[in-house]
Gaussian input, Z-matrix of N, CA and C with variables (Angstrom, degrees):
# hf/3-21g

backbone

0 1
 N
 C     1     B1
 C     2     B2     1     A1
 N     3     B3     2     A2     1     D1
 C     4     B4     3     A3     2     D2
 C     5     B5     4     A4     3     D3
 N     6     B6     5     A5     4     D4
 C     7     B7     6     A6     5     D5
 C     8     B8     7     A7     6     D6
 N     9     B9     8     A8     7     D7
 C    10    B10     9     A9     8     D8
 C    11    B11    10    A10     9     D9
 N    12    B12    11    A11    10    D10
 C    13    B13    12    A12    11    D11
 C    14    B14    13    A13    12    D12
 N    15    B15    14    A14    13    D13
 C    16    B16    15    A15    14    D14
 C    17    B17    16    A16    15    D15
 N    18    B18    17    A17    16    D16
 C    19    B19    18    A18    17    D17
 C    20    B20    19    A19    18    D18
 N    21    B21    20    A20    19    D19
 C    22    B22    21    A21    20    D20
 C    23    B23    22    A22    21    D21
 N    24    B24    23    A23    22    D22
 C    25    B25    24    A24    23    D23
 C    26    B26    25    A25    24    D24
 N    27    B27    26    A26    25    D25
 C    28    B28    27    A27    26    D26
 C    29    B29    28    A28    27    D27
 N    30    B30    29    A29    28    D28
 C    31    B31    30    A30    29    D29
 C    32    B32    31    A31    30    D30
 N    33    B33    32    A32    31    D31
 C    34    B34    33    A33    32    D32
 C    35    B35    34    A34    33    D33
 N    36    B36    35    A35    34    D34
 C    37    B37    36    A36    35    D35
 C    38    B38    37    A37    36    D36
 N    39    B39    38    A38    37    D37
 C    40    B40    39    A39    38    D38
 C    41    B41    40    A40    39    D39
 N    42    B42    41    A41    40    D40
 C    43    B43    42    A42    41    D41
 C    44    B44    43    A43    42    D42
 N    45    B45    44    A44    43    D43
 C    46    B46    45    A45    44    D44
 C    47    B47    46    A46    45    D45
 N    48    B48    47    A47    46    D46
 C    49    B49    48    A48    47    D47
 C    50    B50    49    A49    48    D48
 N    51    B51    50    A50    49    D49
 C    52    B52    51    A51    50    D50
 C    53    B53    52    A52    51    D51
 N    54    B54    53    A53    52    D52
 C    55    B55    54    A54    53    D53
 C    56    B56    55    A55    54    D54
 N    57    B57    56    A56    55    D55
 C    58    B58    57    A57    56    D56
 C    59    B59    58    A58    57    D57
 N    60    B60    59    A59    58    D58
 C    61    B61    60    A60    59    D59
 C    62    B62    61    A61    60    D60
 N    63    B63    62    A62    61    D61
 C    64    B64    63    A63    62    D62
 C    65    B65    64    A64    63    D63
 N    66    B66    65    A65    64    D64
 C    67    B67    66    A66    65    D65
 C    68    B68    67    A67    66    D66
 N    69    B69    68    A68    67    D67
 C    70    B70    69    A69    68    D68
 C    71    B71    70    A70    69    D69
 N    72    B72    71    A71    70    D70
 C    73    B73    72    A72    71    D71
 C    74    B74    73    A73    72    D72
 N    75    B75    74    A74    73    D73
 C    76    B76    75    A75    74    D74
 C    77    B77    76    A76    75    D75
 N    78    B78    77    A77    76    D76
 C    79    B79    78    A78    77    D77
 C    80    B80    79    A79    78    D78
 N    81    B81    80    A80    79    D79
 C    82    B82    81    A81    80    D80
 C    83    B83    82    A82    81    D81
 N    84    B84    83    A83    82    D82
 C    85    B85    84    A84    83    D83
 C    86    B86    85    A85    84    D84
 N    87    B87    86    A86    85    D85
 C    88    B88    87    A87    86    D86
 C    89    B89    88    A88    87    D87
 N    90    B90    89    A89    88    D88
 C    91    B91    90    A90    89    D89
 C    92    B92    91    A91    90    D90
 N    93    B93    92    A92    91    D91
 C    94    B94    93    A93    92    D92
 C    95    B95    94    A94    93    D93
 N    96    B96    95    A95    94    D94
 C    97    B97    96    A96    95    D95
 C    98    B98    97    A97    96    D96
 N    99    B99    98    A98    97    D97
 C   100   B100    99    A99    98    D98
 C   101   B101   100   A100    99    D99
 N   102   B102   101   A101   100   D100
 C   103   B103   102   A102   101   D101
 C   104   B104   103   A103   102   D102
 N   105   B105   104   A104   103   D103
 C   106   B106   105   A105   104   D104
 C   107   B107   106   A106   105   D105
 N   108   B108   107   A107   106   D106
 C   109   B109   108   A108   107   D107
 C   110   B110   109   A109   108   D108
 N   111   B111   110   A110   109   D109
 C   112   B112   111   A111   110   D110
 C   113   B113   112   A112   111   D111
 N   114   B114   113   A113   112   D112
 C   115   B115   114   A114   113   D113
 C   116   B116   115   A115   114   D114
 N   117   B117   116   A116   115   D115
 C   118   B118   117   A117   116   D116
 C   119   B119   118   A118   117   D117
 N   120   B120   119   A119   118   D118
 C   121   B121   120   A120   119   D119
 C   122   B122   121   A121   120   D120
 N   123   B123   122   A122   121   D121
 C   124   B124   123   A123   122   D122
 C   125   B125   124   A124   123   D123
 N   126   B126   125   A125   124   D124
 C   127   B127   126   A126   125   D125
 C   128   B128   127   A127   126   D126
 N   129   B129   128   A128   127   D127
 C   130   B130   129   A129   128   D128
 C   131   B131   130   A130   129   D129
 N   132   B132   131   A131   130   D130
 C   133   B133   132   A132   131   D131
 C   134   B134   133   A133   132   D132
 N   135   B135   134   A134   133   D133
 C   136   B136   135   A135   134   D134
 C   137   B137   136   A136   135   D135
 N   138   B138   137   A137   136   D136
 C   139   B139   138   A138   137   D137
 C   140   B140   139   A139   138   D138
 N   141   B141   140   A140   139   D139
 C   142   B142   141   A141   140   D140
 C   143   B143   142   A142   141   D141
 N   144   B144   143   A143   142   D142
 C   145   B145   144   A144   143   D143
 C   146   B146   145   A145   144   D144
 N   147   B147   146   A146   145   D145
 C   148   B148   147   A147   146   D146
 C   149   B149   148   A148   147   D147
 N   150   B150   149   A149   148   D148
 C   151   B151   150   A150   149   D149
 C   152   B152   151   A151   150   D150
 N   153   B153   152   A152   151   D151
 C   154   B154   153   A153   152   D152
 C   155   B155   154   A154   153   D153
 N   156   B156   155   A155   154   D154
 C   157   B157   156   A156   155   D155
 C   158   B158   157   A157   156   D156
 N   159   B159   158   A158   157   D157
 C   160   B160   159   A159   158   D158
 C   161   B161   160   A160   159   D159
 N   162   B162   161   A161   160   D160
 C   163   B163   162   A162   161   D161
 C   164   B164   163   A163   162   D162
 N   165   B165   164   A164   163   D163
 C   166   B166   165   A165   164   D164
 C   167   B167   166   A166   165   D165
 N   168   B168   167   A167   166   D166
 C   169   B169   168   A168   167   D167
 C   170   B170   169   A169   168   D168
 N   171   B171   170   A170   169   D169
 C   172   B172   171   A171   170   D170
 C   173   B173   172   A172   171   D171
 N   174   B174   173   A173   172   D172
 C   175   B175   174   A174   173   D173
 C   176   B176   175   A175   174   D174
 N   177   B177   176   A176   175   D175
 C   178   B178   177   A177   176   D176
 C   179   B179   178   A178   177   D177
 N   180   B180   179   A179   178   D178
 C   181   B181   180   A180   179   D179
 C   182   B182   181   A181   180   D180
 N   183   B183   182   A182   181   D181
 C   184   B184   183   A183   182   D182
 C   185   B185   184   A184   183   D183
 N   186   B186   185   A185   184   D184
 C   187   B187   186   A186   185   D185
 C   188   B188   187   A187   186   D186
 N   189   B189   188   A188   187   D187
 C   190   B190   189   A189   188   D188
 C   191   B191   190   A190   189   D189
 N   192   B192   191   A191   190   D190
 C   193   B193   192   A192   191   D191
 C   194   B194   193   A193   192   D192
 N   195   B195   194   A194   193   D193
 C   196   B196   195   A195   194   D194
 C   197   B197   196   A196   195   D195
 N   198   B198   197   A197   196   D196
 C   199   B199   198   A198   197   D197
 C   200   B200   199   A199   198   D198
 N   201   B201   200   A200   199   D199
 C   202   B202   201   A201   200   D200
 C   203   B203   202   A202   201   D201
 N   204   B204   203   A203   202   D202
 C   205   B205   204   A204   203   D203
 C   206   B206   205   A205   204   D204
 N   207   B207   206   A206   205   D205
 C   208   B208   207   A207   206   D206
 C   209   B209   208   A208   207   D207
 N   210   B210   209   A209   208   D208
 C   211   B211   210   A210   209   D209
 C   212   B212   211   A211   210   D210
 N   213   B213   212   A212   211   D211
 C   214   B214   213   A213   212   D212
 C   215   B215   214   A214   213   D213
 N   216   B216   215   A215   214   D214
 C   217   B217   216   A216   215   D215
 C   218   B218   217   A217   216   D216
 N   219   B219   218   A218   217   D217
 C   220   B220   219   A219   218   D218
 C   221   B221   220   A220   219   D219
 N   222   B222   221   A221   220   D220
 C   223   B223   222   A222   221   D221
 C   224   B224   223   A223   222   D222
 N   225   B225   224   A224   223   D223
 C   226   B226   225   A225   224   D224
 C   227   B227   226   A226   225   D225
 N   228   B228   227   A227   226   D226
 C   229   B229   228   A228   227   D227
 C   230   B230   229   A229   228   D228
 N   231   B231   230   A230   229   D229
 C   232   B232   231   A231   230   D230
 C   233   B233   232   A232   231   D231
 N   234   B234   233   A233   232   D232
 C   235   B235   234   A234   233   D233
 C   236   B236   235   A235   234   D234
 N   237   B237   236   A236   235   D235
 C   238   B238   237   A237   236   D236
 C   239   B239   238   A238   237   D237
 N   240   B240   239   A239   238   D238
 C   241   B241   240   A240   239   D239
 C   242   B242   241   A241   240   D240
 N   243   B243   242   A242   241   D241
 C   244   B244   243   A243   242   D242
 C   245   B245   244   A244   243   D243
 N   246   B246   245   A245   244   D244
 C   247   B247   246   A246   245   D245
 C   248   B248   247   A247   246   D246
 N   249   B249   248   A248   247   D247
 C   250   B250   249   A249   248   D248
 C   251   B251   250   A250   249   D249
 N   252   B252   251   A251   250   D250
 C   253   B253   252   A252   251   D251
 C   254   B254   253   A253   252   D252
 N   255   B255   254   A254   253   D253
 C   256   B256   255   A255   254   D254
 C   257   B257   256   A256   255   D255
 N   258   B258   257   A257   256   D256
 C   259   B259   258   A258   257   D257
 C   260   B260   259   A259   258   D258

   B1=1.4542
   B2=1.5314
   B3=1.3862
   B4=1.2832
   B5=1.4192
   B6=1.7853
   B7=1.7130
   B8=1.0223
   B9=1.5938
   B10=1.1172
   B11=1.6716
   B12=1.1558
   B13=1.4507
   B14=2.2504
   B15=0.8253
   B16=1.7052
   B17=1.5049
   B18=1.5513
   B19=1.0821
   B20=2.2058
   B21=1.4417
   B22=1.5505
   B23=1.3977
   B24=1.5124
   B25=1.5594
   B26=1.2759
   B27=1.9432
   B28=1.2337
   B29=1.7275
   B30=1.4933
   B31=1.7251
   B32=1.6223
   B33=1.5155
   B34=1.8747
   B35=1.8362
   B36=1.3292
   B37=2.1328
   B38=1.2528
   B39=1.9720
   B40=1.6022
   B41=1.4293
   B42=1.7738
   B43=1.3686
   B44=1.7190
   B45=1.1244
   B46=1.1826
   B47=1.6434
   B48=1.1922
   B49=1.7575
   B50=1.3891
   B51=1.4281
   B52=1.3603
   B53=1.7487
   B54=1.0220
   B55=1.9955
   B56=1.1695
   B57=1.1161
   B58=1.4970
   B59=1.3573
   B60=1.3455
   B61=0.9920
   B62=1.8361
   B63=1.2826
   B64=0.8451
   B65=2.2583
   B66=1.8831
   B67=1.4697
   B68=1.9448
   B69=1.0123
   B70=1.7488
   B71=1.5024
   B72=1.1266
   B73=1.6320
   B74=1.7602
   B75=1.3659
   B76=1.8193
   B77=1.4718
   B78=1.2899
   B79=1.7551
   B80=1.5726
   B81=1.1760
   B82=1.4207
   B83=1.0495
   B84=1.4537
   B85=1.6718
   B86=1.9125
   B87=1.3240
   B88=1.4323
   B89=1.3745
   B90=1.1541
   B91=1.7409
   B92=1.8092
   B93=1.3771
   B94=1.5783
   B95=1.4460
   B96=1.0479
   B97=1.5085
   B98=1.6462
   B99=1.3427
   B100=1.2276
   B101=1.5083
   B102=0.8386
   B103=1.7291
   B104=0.8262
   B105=1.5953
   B106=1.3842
   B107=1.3307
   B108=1.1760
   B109=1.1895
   B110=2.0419
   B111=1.4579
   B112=1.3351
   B113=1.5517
   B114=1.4457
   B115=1.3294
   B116=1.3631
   B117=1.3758
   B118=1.3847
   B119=1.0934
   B120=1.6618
   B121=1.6869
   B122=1.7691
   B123=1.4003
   B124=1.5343
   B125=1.6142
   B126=0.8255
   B127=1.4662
   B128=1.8125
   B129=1.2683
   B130=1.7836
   B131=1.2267
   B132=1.3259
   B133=1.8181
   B134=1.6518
   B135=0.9572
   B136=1.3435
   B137=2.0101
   B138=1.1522
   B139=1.4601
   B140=1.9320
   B141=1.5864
   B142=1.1108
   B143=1.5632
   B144=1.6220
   B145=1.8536
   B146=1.5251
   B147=1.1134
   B148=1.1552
   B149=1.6203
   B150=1.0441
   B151=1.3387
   B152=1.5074
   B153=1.3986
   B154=1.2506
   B155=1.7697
   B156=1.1223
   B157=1.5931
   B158=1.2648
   B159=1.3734
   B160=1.7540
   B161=1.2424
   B162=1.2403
   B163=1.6603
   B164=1.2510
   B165=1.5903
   B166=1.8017
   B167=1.8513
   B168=1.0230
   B169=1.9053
   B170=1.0796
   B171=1.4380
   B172=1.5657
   B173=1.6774
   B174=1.4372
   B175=1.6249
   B176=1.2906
   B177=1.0227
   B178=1.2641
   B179=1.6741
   B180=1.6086
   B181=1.3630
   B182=1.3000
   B183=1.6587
   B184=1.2776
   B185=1.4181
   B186=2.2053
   B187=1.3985
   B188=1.4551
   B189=1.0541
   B190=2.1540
   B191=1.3360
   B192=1.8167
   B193=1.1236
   B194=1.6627
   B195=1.6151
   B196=1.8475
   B197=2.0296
   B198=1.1758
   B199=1.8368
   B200=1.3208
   B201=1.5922
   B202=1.4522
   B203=1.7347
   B204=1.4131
   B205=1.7646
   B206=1.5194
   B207=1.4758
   B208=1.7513
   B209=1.3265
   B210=1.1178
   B211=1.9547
   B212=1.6788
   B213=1.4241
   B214=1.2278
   B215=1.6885
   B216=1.6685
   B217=1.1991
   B218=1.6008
   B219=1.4792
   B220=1.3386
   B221=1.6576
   B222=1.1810
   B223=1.3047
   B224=1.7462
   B225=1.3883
   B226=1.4057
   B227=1.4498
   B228=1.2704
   B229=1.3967
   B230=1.6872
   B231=1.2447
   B232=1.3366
   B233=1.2606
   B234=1.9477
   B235=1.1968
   B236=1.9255
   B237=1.5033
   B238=1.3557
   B239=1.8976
   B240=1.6258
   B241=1.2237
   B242=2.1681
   B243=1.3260
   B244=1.4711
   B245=1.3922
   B246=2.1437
   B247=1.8910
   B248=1.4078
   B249=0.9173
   B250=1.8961
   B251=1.5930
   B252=1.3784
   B253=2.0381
   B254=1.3264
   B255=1.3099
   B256=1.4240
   B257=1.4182
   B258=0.9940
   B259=1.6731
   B260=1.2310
   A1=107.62
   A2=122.75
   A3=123.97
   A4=113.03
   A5=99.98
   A6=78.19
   A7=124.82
   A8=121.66
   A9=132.50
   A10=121.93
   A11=96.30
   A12=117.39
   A13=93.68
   A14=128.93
   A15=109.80
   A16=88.39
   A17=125.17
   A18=129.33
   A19=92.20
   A20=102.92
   A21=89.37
   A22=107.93
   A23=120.49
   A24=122.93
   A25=134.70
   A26=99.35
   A27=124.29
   A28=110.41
   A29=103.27
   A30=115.82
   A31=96.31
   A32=97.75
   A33=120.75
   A34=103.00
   A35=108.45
   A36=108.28
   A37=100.70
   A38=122.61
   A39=93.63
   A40=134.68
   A41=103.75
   A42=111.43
   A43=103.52
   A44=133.17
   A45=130.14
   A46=97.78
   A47=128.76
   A48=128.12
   A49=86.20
   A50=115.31
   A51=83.82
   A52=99.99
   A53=110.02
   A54=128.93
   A55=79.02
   A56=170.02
   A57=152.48
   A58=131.20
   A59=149.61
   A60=122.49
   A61=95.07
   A62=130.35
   A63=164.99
   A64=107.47
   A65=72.04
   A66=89.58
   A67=110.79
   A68=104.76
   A69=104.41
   A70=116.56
   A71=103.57
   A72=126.20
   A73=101.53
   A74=112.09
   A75=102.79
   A76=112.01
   A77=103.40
   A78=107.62
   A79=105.35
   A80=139.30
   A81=152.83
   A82=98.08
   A83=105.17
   A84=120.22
   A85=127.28
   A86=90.24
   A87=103.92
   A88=133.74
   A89=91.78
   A90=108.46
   A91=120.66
   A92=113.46
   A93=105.30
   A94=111.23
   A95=99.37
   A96=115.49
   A97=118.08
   A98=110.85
   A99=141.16
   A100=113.51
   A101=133.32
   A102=155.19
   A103=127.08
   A104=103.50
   A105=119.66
   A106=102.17
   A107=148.54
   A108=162.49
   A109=108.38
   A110=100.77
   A111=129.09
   A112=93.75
   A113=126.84
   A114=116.81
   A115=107.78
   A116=128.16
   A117=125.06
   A118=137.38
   A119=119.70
   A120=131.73
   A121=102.39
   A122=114.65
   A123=116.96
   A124=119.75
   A125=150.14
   A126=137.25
   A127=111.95
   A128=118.88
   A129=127.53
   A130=115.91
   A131=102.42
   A132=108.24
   A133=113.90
   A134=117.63
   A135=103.85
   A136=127.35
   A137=125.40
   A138=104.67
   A139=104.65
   A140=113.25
   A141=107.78
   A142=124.83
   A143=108.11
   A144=102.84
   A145=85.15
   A146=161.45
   A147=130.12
   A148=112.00
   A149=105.30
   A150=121.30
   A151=131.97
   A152=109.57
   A153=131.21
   A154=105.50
   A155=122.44
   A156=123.04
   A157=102.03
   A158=128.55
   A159=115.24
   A160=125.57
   A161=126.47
   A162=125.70
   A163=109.82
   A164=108.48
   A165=109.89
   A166=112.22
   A167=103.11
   A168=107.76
   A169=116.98
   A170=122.98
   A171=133.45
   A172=94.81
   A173=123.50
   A174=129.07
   A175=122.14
   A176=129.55
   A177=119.56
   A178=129.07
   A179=96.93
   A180=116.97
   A181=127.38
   A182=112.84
   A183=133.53
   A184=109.86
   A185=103.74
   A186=82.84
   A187=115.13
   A188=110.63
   A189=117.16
   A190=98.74
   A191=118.88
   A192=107.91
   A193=111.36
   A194=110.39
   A195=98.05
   A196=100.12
   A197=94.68
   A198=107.82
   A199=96.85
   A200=135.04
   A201=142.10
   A202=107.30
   A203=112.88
   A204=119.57
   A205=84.87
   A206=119.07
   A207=112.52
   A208=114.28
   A209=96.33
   A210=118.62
   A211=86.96
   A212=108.72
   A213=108.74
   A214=109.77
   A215=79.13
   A216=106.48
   A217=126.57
   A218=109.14
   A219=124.64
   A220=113.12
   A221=151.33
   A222=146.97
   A223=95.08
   A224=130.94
   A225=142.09
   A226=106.58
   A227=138.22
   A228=141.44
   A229=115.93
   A230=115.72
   A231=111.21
   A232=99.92
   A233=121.89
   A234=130.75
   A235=109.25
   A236=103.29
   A237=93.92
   A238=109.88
   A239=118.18
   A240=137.79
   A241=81.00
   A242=91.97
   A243=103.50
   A244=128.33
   A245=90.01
   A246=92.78
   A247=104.46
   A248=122.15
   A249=132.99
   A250=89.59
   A251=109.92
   A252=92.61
   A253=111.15
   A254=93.72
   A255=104.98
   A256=151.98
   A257=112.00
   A258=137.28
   A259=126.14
   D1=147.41
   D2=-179.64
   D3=-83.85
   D4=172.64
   D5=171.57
   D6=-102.64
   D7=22.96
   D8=155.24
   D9=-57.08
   D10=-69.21
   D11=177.24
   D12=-61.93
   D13=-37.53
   D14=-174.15
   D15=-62.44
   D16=-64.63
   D17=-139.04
   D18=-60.79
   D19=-46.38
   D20=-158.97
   D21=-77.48
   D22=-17.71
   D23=141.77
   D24=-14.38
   D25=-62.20
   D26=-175.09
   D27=-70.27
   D28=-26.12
   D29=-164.59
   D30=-67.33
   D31=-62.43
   D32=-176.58
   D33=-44.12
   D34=-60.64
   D35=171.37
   D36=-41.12
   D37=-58.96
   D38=-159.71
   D39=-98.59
   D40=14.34
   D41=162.03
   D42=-100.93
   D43=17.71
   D44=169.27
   D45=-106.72
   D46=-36.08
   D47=168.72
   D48=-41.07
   D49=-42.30
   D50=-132.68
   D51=-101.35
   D52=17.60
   D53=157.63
   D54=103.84
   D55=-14.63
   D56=172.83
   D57=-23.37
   D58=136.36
   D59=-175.74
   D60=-129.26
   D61=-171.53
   D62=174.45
   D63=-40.00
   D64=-79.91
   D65=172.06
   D66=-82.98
   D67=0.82
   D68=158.79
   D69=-75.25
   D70=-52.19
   D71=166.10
   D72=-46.69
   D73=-66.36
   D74=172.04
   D75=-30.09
   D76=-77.57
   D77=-166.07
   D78=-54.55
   D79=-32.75
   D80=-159.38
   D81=-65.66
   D82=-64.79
   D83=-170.51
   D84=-74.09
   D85=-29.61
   D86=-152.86
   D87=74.63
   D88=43.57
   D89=-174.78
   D90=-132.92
   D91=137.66
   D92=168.49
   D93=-51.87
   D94=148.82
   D95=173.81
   D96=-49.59
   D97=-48.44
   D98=156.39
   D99=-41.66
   D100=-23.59
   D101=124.23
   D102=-18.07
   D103=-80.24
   D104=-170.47
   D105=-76.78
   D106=-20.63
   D107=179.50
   D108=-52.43
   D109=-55.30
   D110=-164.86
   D111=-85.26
   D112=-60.42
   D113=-172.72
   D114=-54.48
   D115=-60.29
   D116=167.73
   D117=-61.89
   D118=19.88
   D119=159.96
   D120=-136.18
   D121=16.33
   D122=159.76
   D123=-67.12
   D124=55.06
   D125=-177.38
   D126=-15.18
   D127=-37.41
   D128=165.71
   D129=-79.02
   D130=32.01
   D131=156.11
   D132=-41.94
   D133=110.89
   D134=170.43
   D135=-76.58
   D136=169.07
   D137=-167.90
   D138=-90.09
   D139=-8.89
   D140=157.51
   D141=-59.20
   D142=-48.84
   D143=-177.95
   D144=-74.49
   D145=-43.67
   D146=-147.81
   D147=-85.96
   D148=-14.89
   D149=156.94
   D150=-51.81
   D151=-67.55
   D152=170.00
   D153=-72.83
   D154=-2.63
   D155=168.02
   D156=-91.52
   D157=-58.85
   D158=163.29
   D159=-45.09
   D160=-44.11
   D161=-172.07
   D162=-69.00
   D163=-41.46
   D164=173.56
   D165=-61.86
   D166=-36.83
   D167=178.77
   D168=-83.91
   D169=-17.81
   D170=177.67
   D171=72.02
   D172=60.34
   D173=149.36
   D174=-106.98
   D175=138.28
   D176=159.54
   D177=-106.76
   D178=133.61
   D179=-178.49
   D180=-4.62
   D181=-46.88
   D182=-169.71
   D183=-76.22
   D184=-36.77
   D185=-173.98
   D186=-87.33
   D187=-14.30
   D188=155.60
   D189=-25.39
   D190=-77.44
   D191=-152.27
   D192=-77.65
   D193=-11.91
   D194=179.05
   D195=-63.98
   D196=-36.19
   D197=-170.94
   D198=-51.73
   D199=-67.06
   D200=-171.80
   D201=-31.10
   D202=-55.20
   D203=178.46
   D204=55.21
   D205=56.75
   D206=163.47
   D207=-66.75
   D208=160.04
   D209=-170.41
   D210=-118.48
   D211=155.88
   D212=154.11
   D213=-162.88
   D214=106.18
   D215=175.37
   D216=-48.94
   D217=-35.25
   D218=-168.23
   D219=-70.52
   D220=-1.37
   D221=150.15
   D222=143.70
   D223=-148.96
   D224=-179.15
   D225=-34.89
   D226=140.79
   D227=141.43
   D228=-91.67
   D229=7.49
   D230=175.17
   D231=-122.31
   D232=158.65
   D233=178.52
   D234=-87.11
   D235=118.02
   D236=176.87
   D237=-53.72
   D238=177.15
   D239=-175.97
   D240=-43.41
   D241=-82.14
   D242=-151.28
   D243=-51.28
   D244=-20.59
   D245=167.69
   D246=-63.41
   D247=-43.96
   D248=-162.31
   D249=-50.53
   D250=-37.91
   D251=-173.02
   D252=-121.70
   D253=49.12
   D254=-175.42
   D255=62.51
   D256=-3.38
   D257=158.02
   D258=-12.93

């Protein structure tokens, strides 16, 4: 799974912790349901709606990403010395 898809996984668990529903998200947002549906299976979430999707549910960002528990399969998650200065 990517960490796209963990993270918006992780988004969908913690407005559902938090009793939210779908059509809660409508009235919340000002959006069709049908909306909210699409923003939350867009992978081009932008970090503004995902932003303004926490502040409306009262989550915070951070606890999305403790929820995600990403893997990353793809090699290093840290920048060696020389990526950091561009190398």
């Amino acid at each position: 799974m990517s960490q796209v898809d963990q993270f918006l996984s992780a988004l969908k668990r913690a407005i559902k912790a938090k009793g939210l529903t779908y059509k809660d998200l409508q009235k919340i947002m000002n959006l069709s349901e049908s909306s909210i549906k699409r923003i939350l299976s867009d992978k081009s979430l932008s970090l503004e709606r995902i932003e303004k999707i926490c502040e409306q549910c009262n989550i915070l960002f951070s606890e999305v990403c403790r929820l995600a528990e990403f893997t990353n399969d793809q090699g290093p998650s840290r920048m060696t010395p020389d990526q950091e200065m561009g190398h």
